[in-house]
Steps between C-alpha positions, in 0.01 A plus 500: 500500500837697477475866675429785213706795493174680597168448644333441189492460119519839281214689289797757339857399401730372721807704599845347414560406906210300494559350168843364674350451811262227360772368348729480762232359671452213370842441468616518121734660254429750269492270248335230656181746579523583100523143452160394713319844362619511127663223383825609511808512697577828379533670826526863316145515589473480827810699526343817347192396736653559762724797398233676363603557162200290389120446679355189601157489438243384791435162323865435488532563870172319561648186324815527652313482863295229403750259362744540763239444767457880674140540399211278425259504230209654686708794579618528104087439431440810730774702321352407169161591632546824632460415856830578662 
């Protein structure tokens, strides 16, 4: 598993550092994170992400992490669940 960006998975929105921290992370592009997330390569996305002229929600940070290999499932469960 890659290192997270912090020490563990959001319950409130994430912050526009730590929306291009996880992407940075795992090592893509603006538009290839829009790419894996949405569908798209339309990196506008993620660019407003991370300058904070839009909000990720938790479930779009929670997806990112998971596909790009800096969570696991039991921690997105736990999320989900209430427990962290």
């Amino acid at each position: 598993m890659k290192k997270r960006p912090n020490d563990s998975l959001l319950t409130s929105a994430p912050t526009p550092e730590q929306m291009k921290a996880a992407r940075i992370n795992a090592g893509l592009t603006q538009a290839q994170a829009s790419r894996m997330i949405f569908g798209t390569g339309n990196y506008h996305t993620f660019q407003n992400y991370e300058l904070g002229t839009r909000q990720a929600s938790v479930g779009t940070y929670i997806l990112l992490m998971l596909m790009t290999e800096q969570a696991t499932v039991k921690e997105a469960q736990a999320v989900v669940e209430g427990r962290m």
